[in-house]
Biotite code that builds the C-alpha atoms (Angstrom):
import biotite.structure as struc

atoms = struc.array([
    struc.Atom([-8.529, 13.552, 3.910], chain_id="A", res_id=1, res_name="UNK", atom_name="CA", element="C"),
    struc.Atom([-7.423, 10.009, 4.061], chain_id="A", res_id=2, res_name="UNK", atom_name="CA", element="C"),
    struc.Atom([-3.957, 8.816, 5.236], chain_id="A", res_id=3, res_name="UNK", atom_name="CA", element="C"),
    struc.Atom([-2.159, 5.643, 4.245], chain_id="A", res_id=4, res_name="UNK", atom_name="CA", element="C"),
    struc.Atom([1.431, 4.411, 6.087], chain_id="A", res_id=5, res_name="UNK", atom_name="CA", element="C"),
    struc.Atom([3.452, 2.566, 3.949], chain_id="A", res_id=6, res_name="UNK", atom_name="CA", element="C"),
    struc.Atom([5.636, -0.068, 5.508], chain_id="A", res_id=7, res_name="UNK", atom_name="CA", element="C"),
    struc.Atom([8.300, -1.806, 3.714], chain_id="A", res_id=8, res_name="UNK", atom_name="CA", element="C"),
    struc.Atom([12.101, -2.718, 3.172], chain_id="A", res_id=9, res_name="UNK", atom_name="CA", element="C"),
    struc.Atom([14.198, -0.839, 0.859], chain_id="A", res_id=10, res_name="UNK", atom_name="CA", element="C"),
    struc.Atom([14.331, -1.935, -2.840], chain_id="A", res_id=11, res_name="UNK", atom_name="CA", element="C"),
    struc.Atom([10.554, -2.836, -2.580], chain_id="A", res_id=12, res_name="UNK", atom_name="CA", element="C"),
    struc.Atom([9.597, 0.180, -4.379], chain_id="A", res_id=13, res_name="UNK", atom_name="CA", element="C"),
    struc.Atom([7.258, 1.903, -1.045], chain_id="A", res_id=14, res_name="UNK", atom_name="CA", element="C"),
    struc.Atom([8.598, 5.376, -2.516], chain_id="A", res_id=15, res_name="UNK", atom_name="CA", element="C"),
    struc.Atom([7.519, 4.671, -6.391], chain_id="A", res_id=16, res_name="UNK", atom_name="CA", element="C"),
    struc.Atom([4.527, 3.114, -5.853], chain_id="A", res_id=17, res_name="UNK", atom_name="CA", element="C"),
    struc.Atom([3.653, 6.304, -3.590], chain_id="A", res_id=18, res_name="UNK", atom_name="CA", element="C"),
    struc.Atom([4.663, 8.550, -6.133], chain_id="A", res_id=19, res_name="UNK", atom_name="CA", element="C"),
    struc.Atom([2.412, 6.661, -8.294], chain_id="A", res_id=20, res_name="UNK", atom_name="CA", element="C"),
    struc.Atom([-0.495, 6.989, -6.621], chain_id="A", res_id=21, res_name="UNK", atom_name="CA", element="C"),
    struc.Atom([-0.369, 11.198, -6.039], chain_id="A", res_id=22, res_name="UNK", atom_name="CA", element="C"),
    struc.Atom([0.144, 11.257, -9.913], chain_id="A", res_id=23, res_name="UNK", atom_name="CA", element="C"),
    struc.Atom([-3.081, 8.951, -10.429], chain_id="A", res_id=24, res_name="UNK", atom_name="CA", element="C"),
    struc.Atom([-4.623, 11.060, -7.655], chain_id="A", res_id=25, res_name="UNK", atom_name="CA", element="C"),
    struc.Atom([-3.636, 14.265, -9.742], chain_id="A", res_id=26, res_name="UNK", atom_name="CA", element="C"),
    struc.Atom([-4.607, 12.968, -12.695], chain_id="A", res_id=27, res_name="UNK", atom_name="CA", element="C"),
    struc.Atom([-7.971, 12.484, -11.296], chain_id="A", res_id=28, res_name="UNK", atom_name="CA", element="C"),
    struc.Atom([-8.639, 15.624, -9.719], chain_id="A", res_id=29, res_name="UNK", atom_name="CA", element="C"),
    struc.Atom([-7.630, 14.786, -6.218], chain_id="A", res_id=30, res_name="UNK", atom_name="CA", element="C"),
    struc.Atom([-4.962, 16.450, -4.006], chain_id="A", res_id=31, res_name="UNK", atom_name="CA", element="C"),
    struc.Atom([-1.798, 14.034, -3.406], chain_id="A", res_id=32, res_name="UNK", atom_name="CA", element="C"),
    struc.Atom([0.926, 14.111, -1.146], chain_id="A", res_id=33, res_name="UNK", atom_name="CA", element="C"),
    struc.Atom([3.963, 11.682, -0.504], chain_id="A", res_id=34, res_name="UNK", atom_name="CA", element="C"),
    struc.Atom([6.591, 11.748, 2.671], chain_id="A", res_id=35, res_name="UNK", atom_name="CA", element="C"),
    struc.Atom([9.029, 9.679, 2.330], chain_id="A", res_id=36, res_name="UNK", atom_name="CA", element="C"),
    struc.Atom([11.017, 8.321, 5.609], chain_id="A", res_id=37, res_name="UNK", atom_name="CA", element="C"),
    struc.Atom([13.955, 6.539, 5.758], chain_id="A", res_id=38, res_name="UNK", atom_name="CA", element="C"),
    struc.Atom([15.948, 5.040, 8.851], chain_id="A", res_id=39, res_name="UNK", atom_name="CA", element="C"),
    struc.Atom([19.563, 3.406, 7.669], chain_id="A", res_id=40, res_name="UNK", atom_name="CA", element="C"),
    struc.Atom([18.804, 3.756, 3.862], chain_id="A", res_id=41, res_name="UNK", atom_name="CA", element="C"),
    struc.Atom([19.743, 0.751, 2.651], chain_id="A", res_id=42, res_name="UNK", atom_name="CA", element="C"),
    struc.Atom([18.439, -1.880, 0.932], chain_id="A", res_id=43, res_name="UNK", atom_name="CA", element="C"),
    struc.Atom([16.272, -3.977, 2.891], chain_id="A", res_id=44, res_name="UNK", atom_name="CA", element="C"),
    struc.Atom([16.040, -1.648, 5.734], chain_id="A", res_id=45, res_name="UNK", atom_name="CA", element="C"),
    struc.Atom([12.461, -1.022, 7.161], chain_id="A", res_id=46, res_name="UNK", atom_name="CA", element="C"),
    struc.Atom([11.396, 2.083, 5.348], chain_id="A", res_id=47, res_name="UNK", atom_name="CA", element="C"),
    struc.Atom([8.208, 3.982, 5.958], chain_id="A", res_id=48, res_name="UNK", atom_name="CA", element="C"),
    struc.Atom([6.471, 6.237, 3.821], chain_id="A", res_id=49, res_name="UNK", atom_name="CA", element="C"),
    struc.Atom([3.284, 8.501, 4.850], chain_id="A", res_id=50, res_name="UNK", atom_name="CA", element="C"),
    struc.Atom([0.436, 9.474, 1.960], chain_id="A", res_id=51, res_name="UNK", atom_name="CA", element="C"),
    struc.Atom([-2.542, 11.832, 2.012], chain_id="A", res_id=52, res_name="UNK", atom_name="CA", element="C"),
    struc.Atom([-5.103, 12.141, -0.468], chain_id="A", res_id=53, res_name="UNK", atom_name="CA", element="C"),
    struc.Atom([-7.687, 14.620, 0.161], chain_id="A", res_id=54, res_name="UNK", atom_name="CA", element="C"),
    struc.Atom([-10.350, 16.714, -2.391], chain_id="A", res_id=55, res_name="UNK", atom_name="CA", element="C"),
    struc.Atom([-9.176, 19.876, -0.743], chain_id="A", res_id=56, res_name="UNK", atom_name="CA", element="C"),
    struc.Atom([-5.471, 21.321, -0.861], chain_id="A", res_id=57, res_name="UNK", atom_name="CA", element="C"),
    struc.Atom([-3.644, 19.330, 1.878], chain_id="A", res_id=58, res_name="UNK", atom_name="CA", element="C"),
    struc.Atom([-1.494, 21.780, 4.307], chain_id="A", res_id=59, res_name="UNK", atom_name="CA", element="C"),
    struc.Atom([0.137, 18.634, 6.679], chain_id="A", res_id=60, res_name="UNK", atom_name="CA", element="C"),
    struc.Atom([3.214, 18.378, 6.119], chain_id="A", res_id=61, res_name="UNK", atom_name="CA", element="C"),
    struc.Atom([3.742, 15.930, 8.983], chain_id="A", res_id=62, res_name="UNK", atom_name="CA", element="C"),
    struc.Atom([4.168, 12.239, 9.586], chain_id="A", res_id=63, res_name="UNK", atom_name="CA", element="C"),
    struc.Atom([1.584, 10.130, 9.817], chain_id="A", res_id=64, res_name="UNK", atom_name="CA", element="C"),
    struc.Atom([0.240, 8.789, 13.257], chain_id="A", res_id=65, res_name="UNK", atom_name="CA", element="C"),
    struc.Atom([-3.436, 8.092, 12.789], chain_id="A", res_id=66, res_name="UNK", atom_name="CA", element="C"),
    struc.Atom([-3.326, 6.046, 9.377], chain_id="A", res_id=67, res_name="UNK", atom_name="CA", element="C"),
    struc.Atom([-6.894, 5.446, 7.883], chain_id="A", res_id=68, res_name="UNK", atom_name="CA", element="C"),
    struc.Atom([-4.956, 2.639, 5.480], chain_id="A", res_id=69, res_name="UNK", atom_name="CA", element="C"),
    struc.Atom([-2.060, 0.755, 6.366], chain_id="A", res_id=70, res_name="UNK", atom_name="CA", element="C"),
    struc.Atom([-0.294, -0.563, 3.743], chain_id="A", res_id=71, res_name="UNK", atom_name="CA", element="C"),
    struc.Atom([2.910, -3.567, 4.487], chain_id="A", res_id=72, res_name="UNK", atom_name="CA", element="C"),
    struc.Atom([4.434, -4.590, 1.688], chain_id="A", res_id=73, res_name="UNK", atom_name="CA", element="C"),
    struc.Atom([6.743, -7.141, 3.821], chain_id="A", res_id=74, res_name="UNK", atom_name="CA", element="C"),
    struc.Atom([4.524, -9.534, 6.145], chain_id="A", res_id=75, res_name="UNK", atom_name="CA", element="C"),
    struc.Atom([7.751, -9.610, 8.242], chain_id="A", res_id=76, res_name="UNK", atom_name="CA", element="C"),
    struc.Atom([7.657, -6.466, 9.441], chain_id="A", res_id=77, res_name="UNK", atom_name="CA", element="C"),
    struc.Atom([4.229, -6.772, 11.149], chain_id="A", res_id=78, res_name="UNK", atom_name="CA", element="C"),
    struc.Atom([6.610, -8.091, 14.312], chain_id="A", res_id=79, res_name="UNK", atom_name="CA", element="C"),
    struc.Atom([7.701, -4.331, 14.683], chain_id="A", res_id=80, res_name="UNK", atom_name="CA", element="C"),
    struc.Atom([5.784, -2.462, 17.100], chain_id="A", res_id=81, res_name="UNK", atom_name="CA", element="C"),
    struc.Atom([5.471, 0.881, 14.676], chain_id="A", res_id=82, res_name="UNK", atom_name="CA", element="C"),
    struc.Atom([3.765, -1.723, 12.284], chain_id="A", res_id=83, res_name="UNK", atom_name="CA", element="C"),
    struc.Atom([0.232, -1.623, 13.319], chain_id="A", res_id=84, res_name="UNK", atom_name="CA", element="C"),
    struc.Atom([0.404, 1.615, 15.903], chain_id="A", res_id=85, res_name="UNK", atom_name="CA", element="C"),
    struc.Atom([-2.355, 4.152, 15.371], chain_id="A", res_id=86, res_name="UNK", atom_name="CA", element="C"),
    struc.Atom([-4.247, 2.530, 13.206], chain_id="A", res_id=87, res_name="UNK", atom_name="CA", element="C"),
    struc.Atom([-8.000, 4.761, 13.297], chain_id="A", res_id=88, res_name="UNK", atom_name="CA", element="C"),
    struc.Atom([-10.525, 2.279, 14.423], chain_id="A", res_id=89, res_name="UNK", atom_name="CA", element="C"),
    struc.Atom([-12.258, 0.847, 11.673], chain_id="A", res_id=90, res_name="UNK", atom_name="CA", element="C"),
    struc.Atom([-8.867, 1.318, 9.791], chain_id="A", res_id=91, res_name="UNK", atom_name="CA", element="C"),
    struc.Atom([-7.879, -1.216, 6.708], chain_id="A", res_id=92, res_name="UNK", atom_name="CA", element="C"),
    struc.Atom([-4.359, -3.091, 6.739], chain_id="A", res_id=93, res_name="UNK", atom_name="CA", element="C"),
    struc.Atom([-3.300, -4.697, 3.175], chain_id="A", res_id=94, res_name="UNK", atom_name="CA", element="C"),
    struc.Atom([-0.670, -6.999, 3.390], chain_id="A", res_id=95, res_name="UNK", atom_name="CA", element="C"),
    struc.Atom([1.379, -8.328, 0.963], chain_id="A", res_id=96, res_name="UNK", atom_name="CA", element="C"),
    struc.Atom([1.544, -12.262, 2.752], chain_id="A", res_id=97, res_name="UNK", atom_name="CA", element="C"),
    struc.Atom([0.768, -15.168, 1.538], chain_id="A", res_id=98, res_name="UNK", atom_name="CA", element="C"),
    struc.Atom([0.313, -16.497, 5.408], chain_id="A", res_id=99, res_name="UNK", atom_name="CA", element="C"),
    struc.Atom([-3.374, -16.596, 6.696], chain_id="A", res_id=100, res_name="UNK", atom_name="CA", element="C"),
    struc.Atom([-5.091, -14.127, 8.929], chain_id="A", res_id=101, res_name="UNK", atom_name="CA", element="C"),
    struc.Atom([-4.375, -15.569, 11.895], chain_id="A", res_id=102, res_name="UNK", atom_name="CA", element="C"),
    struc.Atom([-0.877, -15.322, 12.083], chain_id="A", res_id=103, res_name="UNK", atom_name="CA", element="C"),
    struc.Atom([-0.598, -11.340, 11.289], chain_id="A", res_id=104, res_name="UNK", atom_name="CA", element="C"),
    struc.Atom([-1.967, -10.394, 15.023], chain_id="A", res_id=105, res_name="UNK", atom_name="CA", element="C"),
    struc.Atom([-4.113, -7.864, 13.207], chain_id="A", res_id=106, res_name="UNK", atom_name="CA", element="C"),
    struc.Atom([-5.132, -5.706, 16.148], chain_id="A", res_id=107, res_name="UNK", atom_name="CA", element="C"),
    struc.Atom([-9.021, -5.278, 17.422], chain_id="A", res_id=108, res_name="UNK", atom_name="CA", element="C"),
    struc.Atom([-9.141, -1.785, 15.665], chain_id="A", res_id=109, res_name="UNK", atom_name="CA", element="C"),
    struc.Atom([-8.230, -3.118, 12.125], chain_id="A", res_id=110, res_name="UNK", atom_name="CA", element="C"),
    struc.Atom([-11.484, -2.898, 9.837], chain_id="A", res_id=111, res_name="UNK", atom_name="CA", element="C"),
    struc.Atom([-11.298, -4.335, 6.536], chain_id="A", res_id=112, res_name="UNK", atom_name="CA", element="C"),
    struc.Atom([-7.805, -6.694, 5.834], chain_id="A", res_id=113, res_name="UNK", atom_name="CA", element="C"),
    struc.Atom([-6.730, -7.429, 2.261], chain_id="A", res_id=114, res_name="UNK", atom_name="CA", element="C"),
    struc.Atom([-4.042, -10.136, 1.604], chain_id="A", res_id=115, res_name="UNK", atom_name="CA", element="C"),
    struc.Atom([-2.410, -10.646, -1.504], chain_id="A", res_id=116, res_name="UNK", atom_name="CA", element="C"),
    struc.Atom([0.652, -12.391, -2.343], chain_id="A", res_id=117, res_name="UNK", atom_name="CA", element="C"),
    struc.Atom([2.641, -9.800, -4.167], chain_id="A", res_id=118, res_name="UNK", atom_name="CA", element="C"),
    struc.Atom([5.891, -11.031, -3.723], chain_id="A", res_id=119, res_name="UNK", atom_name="CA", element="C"),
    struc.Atom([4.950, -14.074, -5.753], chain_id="A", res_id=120, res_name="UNK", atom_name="CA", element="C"),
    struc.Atom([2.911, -11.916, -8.504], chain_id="A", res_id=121, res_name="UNK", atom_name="CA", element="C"),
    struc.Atom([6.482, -10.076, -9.043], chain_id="A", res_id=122, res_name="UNK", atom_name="CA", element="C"),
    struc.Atom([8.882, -13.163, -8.759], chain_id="A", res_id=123, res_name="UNK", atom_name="CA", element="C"),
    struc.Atom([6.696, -15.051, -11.371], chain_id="A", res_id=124, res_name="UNK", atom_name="CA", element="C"),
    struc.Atom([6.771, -11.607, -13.515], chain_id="A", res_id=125, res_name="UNK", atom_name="CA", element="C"),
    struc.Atom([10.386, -10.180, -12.778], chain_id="A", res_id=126, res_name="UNK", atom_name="CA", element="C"),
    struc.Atom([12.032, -12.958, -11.390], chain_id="A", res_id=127, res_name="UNK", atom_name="CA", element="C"),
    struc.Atom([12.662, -10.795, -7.800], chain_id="A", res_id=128, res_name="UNK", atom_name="CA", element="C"),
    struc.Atom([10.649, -9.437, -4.669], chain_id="A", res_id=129, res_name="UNK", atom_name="CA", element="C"),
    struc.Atom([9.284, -6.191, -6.257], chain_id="A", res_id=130, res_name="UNK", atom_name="CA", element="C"),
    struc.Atom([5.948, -6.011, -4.777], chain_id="A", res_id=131, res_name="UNK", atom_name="CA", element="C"),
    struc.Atom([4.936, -2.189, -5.232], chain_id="A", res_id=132, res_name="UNK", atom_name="CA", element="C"),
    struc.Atom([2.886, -2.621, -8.308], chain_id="A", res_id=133, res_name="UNK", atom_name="CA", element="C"),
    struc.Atom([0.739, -5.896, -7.425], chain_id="A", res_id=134, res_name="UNK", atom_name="CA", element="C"),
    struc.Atom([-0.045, -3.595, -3.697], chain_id="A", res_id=135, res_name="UNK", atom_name="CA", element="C"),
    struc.Atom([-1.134, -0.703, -6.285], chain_id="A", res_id=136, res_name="UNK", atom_name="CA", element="C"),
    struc.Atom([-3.368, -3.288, -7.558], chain_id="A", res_id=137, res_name="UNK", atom_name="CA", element="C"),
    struc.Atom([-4.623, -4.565, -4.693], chain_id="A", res_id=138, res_name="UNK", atom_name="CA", element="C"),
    struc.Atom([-5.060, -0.812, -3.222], chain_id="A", res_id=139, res_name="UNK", atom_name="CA", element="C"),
    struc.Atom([-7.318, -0.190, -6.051], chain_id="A", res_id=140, res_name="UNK", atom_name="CA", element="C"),
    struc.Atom([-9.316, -2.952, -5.768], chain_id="A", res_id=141, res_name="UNK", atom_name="CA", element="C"),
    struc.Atom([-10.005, -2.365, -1.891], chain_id="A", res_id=142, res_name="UNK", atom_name="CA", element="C"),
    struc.Atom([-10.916, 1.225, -2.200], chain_id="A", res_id=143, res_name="UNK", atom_name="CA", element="C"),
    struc.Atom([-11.957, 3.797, -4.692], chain_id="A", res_id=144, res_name="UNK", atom_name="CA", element="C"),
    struc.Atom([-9.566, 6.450, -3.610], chain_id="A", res_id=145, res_name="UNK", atom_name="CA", element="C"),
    struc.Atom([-8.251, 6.629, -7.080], chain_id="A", res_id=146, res_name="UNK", atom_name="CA", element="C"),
    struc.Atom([-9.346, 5.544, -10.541], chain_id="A", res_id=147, res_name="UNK", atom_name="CA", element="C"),
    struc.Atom([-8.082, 2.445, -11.629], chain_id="A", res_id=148, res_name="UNK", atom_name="CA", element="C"),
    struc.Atom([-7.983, 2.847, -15.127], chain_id="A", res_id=149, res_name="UNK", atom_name="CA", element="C"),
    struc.Atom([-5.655, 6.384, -13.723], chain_id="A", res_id=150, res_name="UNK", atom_name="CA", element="C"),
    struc.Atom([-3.538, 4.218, -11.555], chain_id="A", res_id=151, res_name="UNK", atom_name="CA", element="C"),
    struc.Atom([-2.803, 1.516, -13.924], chain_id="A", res_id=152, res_name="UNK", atom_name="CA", element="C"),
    struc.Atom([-1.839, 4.079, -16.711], chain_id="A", res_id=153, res_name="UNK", atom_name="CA", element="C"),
    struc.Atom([0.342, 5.381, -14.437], chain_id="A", res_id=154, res_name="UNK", atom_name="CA", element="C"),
    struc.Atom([2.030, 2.549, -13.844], chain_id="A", res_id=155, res_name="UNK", atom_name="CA", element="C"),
    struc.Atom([2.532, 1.337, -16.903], chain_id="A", res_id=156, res_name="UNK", atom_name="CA", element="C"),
    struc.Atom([3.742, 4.832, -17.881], chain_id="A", res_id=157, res_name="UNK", atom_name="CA", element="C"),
    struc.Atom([6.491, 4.720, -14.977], chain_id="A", res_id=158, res_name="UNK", atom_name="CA", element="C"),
    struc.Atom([7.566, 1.027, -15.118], chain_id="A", res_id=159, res_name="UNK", atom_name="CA", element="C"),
    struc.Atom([5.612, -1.074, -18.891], chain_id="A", res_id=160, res_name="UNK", atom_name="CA", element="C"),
    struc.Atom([3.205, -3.166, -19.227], chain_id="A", res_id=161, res_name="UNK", atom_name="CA", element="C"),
    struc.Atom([4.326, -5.912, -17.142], chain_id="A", res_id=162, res_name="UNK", atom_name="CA", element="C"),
    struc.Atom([3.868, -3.773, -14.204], chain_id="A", res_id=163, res_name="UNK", atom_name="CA", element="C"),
    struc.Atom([0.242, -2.951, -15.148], chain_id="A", res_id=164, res_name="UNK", atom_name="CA", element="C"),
    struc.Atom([0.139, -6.916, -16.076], chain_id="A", res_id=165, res_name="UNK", atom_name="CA", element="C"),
    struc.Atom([1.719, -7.486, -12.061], chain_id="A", res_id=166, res_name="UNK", atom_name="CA", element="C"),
    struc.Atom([-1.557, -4.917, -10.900], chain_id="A", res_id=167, res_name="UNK", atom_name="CA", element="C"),
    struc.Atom([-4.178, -6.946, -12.457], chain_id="A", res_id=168, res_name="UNK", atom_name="CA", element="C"),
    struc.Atom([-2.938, -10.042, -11.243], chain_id="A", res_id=169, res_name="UNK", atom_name="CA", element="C"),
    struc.Atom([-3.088, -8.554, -7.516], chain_id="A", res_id=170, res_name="UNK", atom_name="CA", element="C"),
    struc.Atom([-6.383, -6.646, -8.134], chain_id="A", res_id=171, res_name="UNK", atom_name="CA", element="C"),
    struc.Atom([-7.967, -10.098, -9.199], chain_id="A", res_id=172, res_name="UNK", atom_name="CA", element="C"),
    struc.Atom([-6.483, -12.192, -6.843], chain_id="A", res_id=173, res_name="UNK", atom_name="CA", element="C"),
    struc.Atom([-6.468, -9.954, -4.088], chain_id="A", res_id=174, res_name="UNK", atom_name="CA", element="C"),
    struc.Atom([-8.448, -12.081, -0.687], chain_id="A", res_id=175, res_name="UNK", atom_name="CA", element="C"),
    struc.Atom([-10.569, -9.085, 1.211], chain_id="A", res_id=176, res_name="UNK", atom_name="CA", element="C"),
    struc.Atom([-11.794, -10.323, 4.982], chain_id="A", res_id=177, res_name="UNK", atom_name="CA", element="C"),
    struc.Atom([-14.686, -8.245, 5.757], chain_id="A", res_id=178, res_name="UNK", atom_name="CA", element="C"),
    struc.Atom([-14.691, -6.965, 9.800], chain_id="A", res_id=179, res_name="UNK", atom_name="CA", element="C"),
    struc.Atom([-17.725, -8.468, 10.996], chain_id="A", res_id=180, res_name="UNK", atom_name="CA", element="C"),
    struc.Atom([-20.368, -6.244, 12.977], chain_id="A", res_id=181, res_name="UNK", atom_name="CA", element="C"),
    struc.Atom([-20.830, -6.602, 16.523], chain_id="A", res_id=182, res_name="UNK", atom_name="CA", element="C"),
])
């Protein structure tokens, strides 16, 4: 089973695009499962979301604490001390930033770190900070844990073709830092 934490603000779209991804997962032939968790629930409130995908029927019904993925679709939140806890050693972060990776304190554990500016992806394409799609894109180019061709459907089926358009830009633009062996 894998598990991803979703960090974000309210409005982003952490709860769509996690929604998303269980019905790609389904579609695939993988088990999906989405808990949502929200503090204030307002817009632009820190929101949190926890996702499992897993080959086998998934029983947890918990948060997460041990994320295998971290996923922060607001580089400002990385100041928050929930941002990066638990993170498995060996565990990948992709954040949505356009700052370089010396300024996100990544912590010693972190593995693999994607950054991709998908803030500006969906102000160029919508005109406002609605970065859920471009982090889909840049989720599926950083792992296989779903098809993309499944993932992009569904996003195109929940939000058009600008939002698939707003996937491939991240996916193809997305900068992956390799954790070098010691």
């Amino acid at each position: 089973m894998i598990e991803i934490r979703l960090h974000g603000r309210g409005g982003q779209g952490v709860v769509k695009a996690s929604h998303i991804v269980v019905r790609a997962a389904v579609a695939g032939g993988t088990y999906g499962q989405f808990i949502p968790f929200f503090g204030v629930e307002r817009k632009g409130s820190p929101v949190f979301g926890f996702l499992r995908l897993s080959h086998t029927p998934i029983r947890r019904k918990t948060q997460i604490y041990h994320p295998d993925i971290l996923m922060i679709f607001d580089d400002s939140l990385i100041s928050l001390p929930a941002a990066y806890e638990g993170l498995k050693e060996g565990g990948m972060v992709i954040i949505n930033t356009v700052k370089d990776i010396e300024e996100l304190n990544i912590p010693e554990q972190a593995g693999d770190v994607a950054l991709v500016n998908a803030t500006g992806i969906s102000e160029e394409l919508f005109g406002r900070n609605m970065p859920n799609t471009s982090m889909l894109g840049a989720l599926a180019k950083v792992t296989d844990l779903v098809s993309k061709e499944d993932l992009f459907n569904e996003i195109a089926a929940a939000f058009g073709e600008k939002n698939r358009t707003a996937a491939q830009k991240a996916y193809d633009s997305v900068k992956i830092i390799k954790k070098e062996a010691e």
